[in-house]
C-alpha positions as CSV (number, residue, x, y, z in Angstrom):
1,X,-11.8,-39.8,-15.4
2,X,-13.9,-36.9,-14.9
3,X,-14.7,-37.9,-11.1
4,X,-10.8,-38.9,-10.3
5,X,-10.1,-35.4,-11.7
6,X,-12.8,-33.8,-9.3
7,X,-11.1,-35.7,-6.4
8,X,-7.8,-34.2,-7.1
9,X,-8.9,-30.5,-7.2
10,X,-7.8,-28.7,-4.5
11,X,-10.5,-27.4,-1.8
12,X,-11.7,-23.8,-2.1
13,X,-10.2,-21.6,0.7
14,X,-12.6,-19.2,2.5
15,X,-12.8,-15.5,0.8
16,X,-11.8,-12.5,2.2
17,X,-12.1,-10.2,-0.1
18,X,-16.4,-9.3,1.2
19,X,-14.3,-8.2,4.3
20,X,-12.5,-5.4,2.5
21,X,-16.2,-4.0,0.7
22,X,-17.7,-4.5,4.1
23,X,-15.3,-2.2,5.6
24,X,-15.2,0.1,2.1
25,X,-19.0,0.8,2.9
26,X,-18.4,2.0,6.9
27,X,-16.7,5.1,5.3
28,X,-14.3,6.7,7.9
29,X,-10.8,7.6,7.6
30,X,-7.3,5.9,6.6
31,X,-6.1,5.3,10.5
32,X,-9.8,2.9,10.9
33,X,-8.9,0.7,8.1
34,X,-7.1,-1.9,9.5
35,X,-8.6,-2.2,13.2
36,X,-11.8,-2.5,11.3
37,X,-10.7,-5.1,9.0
38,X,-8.5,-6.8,11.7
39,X,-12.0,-7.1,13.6
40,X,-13.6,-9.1,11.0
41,X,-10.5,-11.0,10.1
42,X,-8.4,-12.8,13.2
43,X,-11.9,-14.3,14.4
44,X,-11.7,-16.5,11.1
45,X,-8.2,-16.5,10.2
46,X,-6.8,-17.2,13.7
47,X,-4.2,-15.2,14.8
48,X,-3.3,-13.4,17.8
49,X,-1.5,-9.9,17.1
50,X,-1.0,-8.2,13.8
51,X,1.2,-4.6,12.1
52,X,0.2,-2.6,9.1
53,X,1.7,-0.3,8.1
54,X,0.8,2.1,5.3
55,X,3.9,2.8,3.0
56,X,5.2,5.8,0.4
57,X,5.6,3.6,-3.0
58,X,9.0,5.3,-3.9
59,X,10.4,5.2,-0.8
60,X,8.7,2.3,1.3
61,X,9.4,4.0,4.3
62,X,6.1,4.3,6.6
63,X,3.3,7.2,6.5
64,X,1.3,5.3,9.0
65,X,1.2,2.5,11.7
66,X,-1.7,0.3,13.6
67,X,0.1,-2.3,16.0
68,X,-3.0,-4.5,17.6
69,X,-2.7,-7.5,20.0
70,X,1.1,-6.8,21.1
71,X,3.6,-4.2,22.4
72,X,3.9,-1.4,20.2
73,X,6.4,1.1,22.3
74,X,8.4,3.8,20.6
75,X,11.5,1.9,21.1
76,X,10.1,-1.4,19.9
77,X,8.8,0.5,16.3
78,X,11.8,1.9,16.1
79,X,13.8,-1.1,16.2
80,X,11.7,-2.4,13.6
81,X,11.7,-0.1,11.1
82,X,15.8,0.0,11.7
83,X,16.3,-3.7,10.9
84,X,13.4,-3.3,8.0
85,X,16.6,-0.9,6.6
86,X,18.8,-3.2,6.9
87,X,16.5,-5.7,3.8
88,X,18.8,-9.0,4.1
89,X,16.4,-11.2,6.7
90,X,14.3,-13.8,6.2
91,X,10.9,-13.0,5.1
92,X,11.3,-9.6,5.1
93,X,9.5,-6.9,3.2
94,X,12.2,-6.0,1.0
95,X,12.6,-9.4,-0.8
96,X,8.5,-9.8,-0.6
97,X,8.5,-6.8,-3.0
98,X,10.3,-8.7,-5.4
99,X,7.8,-11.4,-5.5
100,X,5.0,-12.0,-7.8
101,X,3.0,-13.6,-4.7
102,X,4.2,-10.8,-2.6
103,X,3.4,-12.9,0.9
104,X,5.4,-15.5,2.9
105,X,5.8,-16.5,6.4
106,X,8.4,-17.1,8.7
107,X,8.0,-20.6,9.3
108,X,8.5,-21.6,5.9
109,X,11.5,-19.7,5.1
110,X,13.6,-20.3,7.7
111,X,12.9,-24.1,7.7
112,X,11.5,-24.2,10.6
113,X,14.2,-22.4,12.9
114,X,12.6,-19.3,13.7
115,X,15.4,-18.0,15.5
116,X,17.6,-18.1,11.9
117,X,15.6,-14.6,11.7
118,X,17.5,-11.2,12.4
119,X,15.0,-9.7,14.0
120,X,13.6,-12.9,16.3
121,X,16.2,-11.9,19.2
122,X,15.3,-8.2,19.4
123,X,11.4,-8.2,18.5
124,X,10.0,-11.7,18.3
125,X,11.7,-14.4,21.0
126,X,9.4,-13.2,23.7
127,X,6.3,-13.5,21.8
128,X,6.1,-17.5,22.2
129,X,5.9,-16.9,18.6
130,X,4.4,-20.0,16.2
131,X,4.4,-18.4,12.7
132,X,4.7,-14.7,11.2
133,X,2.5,-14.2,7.8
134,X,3.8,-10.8,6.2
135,X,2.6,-9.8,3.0
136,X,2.6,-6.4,0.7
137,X,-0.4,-4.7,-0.2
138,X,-0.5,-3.6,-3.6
139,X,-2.8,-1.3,-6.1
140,X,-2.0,-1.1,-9.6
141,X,1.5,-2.3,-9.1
142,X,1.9,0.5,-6.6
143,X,2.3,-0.6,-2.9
144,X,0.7,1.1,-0.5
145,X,1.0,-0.7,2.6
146,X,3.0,-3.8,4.5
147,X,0.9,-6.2,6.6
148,X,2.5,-8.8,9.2
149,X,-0.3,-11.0,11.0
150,X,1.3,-13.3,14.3
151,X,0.5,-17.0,15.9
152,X,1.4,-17.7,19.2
153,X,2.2,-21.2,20.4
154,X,-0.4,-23.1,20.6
155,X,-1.7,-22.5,17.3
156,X,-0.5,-24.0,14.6
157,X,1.7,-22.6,11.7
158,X,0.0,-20.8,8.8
159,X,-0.5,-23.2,5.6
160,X,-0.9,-22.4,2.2
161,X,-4.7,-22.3,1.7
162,X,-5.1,-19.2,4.1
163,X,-1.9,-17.2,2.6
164,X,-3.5,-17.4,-0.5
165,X,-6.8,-16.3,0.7
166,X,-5.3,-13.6,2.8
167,X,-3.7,-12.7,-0.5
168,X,-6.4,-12.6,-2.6
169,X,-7.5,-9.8,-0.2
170,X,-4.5,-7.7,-0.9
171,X,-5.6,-5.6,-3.9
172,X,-9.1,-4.8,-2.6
173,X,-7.3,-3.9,0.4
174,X,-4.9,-2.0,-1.3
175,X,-7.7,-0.1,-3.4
176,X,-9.1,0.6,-0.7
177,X,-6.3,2.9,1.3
178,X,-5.7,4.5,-1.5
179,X,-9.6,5.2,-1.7
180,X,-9.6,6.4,1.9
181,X,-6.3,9.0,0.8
182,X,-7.9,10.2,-1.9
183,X,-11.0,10.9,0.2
184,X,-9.3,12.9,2.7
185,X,-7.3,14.6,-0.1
186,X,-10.2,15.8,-1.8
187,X,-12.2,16.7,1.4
188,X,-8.6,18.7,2.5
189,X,-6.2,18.8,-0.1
190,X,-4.1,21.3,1.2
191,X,-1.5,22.6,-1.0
192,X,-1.9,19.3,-3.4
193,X,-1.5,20.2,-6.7
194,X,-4.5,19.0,-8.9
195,X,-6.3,17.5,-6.1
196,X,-9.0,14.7,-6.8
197,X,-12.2,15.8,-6.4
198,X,-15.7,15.0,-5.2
199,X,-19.4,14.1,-6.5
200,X,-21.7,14.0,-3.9
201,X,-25.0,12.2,-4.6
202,X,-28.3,11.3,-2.7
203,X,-29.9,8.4,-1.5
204,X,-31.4,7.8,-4.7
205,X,-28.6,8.2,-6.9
206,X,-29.1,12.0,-8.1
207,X,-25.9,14.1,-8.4
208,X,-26.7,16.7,-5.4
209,X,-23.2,18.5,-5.6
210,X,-20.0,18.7,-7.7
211,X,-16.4,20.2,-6.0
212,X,-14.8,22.5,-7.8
213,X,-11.9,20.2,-7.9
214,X,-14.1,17.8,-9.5
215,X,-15.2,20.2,-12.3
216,X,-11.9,20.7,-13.3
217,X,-10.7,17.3,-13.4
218,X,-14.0,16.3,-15.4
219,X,-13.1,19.0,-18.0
220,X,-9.9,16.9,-19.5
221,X,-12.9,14.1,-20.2
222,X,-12.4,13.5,-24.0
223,X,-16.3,13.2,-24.2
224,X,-18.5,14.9,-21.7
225,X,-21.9,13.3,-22.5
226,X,-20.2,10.6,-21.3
227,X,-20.1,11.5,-17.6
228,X,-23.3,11.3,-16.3
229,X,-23.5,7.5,-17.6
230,X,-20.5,6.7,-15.6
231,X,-21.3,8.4,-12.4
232,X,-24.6,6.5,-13.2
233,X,-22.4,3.4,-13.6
234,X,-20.3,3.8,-10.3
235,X,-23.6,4.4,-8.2
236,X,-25.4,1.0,-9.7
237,X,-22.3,-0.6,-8.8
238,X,-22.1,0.3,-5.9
239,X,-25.6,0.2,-4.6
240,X,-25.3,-3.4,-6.2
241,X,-22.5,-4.6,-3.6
242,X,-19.5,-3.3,-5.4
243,X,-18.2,-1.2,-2.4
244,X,-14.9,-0.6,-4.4
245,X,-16.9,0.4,-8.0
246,X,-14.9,2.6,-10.4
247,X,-15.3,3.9,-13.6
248,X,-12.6,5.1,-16.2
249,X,-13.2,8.2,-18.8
250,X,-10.6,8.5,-21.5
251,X,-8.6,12.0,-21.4
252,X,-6.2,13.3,-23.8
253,X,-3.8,10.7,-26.1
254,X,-2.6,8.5,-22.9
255,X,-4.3,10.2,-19.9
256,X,-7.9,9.3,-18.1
257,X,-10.0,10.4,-15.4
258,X,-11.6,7.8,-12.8
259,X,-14.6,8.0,-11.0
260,X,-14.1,6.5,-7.6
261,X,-17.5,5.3,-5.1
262,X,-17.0,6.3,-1.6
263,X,-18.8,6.3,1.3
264,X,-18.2,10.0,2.5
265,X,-17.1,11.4,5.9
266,X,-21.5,12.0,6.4
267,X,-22.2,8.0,5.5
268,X,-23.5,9.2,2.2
269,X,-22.4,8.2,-0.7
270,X,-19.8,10.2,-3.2
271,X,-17.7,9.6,-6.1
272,X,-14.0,10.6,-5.8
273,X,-12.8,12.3,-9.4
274,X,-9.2,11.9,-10.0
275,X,-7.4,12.6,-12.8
276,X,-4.5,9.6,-14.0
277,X,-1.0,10.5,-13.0
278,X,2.4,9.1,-12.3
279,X,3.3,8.5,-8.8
280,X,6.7,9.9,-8.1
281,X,9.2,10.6,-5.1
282,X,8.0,13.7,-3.6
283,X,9.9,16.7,-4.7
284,X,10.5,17.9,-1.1
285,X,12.1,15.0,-0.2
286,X,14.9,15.7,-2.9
287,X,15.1,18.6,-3.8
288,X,18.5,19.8,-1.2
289,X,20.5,16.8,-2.4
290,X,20.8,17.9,-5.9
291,X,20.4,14.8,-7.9
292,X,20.8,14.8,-11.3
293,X,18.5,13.5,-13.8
294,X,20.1,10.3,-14.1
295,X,20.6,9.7,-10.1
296,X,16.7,10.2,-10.0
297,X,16.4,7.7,-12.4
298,X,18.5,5.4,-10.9
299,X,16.7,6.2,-7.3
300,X,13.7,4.4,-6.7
301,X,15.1,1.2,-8.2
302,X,17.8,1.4,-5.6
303,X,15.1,2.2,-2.9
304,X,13.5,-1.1,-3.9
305,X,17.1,-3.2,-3.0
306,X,17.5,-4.2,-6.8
307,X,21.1,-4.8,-7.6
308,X,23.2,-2.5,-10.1
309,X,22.7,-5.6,-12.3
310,X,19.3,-5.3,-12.1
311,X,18.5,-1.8,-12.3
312,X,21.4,-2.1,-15.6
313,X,18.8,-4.2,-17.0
314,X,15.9,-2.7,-15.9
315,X,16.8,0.5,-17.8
316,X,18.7,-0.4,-20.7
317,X,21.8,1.2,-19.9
318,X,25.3,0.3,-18.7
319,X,26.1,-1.4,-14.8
320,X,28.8,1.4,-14.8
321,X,26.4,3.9,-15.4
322,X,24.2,2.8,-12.8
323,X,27.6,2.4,-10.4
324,X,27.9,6.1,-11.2
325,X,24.9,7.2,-10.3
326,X,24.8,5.5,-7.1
327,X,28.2,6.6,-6.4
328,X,26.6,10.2,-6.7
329,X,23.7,9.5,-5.0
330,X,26.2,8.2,-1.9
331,X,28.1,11.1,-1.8
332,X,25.6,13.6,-2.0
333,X,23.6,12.3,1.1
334,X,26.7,10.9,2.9
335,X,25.7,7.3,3.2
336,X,27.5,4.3,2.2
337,X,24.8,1.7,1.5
338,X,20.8,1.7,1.1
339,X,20.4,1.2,5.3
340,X,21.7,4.4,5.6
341,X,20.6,5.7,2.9
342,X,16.4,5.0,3.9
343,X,17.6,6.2,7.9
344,X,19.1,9.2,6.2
345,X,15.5,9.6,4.7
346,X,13.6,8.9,7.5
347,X,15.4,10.7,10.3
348,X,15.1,13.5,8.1
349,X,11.6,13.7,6.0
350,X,9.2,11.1,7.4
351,X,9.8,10.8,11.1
352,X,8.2,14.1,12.1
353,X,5.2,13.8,10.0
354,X,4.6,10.4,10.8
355,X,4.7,10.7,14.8
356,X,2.4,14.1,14.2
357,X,0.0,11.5,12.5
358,X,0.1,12.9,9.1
359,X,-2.1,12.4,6.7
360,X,-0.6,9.9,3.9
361,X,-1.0,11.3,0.4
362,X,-2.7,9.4,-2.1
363,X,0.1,10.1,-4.6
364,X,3.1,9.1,-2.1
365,X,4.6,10.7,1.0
366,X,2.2,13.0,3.1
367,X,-0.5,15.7,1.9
C-alpha cells in the first residue's frame, strides 16, 4: 500500500524561491529587481518575453514598469494599462486578485481560443503567442506588483507544475520589492512621515552605525534589551542563507517594530527598522474630491472590482449604503464606472510620476 501510495504522489516541481534570496543578496535598487530575476529565471522556466509591473496596493494602478523580450512603446503600455481598466477579460489581473492562487494563464482560461481575449487583437495576435502566465505578487496580503511571463509558438503551453512553482516564488518576490522600497525610503525618505530606518553593520556582524530614523523607531520597542538579540538574530539569518531574514519586536498594545536584512546601496549588509503601520490610499491622491468617511470606506473595495454585494458583505452594512457611497464617489470625480474611475486616477496622480521614474513608496503610491 505504502509503495502504490508513493507511486501516486505527484513529482516535485523545481524551486524558485533560491532565485529571489540570490537576487535579495546583489542589493541594488527597485528598477534591477526583475531584469535580474528574469535573468535567472526564463533560462529554466522557458519563456520568451515577460511585464512586471510594480503596483500601489489601494489603487492597483502602476508605480513602475520592466517590459523585456518584446515591444514596450508608449502607445503599446498605454493600451495596456487602458484595457487593464476595463477588469472584465480573461485572465486578467483584476479577477487574479480575487483568487487565493492569485496566477492563471491564458491558455487555460479561454479554452484554448486565445483570441476569446480582449486584449489578443490589440497587444497579443502578433506575438505568435502560445501561452500568457500572469500572476500577482503579494506580501502580507498586500500586493505589490503584477507579473505576466510569454511563450511563443513553438513552445508548448504552461502546465500546472511550473505555475505553481512560479507561484511559490511570489511572496519572497513580493518581500522583496517591498525590501528594496523600504531601502530607498530610508536611505531618502523625503517628506515620508516616520520613515523606516537603517542599522548598518560590519562584516563581522558588529552594529557600526544606527540612523536617526532608526533610533526613533527602536524607541516604541516595548523591551529594549531585546534589540541587540534581534539585530543579532537578523545578521545570523542572514549570513546563514536567509537573504530575506526579519525579526519582529512587540510595540505598544497592537503595534510592532521589524528589523529587516538588506544588502545596502555599498554591498554591505544593514538592517531596515520599520515601525508596523496600515497601508492606506495616499492622502494626496484624495484629498480635492472630498470624500466622506464612508466613501473612503467604501473606496478601495471598489478599486479592487468587488461588487456592491460584496463590499455590503464585506463591511457589514447595507447594499444601499454601499450604492450611496459609490453614487458619491461617481459624482464627485465625474465618472460613471470603475474604468473611468482608475483613468480618472491615473491621468491625473500617477502618470507624471511614473514616466519621471519615481520612486515607489513602500507604504503605497510614490515617496
Amino acid at each position: 500500500m505504502g509503495a502504490s501510495l508513493a507511486r501516486m504522489a505527484p513529482t516535485p516541481g523545481p524551486d524558485y524561491r533560491p532565485i529571489i534570496h540570490e537576487v535579495a543578496r546583489l542589493g541594488g535598487d527597485l528598477s534591477q529587481v526583475w531584469p535580474e530575476v528574469d535573468a535567472r529565471l526564463r533560462p529554466l522556466l522557458g519563456y520568451d518575453a515577460s511585464a512586471f509591473s510594480t503596483i500601489d496596493p489601494t489603487t492597483l494602478l502602476w508605480t513602475s514598469r520592466s517590459v523585456i523580450g518584446m515591444d514596450s512603446s508608449p502607445d503599446r503600455e498605454r493600451k495596456a494599462l487602458e484595457l487593464e481598466f476595463r477588469g472584465d477579460d480573461l485572465n486578467s489581473f483584476p479577477n487574479l486578485l480575487m483568487q487565493q492562487m492569485p496566477i492563471g494563464n491564458l491558455y487555460t482560461t479561454s479554452g484554448g481560443n486565445l483570441s476569446r481575449c480582449i486584449r489578443y487583437e490589440a497587444l497579443l495576435q502578433g506575438l505568435d503567442l502560445a501561452d500568457e502566465v500572469r500572476a500577482v505578487v503579494r506580501s502580507e496580503g498586500l500586493n505589490w506588483g503584477v507579473l505576466t511571463l510569454y511563450r511563443m509558438r513553438p513552445r508548448e503551453v504552461f502546465v500546472y507544475k511550473e505555475m505553481r512553482a512560479v507561484r511559490d516564488a511570489l511572496e519572497p518576490l513580493g518581500e522583496l520589492l517591498r525590501l528594496r522600497m523600504l531601502q530607498a525610503a530610508a536611505e531618502n525618505p523625503g517628506p515620508l512621515d516616520r520613515p523606516p530606518g537603517l542599522i548598518r553593520v560590519s562584516a563581522d556582524g558588529v552594529v557600526e552605525e544606527t540612523t536617526p530614523a532608526a533610533a526613533a523607531r527602536l524607541e516604541a520597542v516595548d523591551d529594549p534589551a531585546a534589540i541587540p538579540a534581534a539585530v543579532a538574530e537578523v545578521v545570523a539569518e542572514f549570513t546563514g542563507g536567509n537573504a530575506l531574514a526579519i525579526a519582529t519586536l512587540p510595540a505598544g498594545e497592537e503595534g510592532s517594530v521589524t528589523l529587516h536584512a538588506s544588502t545596502g546601496a555599498d554591498a554591505r549588509l544593514a538592517i531596515v527598522v520599520e515601525e508596523d503601520r496600515i497601508v492606506l490610499l495616499d492622502q494626496s491622491v484624495v484629498e480635492g474630491f472630498g470624500f466622506t468617511d464612508d466613501e473612503m470606506e467604501v473606496l478601495p473595495f471598489y478599486i479592487q472590482g468587488r461588487t456592491t454585494r460584496t463590499i455590503a458583505q464585506i463591511m457589514g452594512i447595507d447594499a444601499f449604503a454601499v450604492q450611496a457611497s459609490l453614487i458619491g464617489i461617481f459624482d464627485k470625480t465625474g465618472t460613471k464606472n470603475r474604468a473611468d474611475f482608475l483613468a480618472t486616477f491615473w491621468d491625473g496622480y500617477f502618470r507624471a510620476p511614473f514616466e519621471a521614474g519615481a520612486q515607489p513608496s513602500p507604504y503605497g503610491y510614490f515617496l
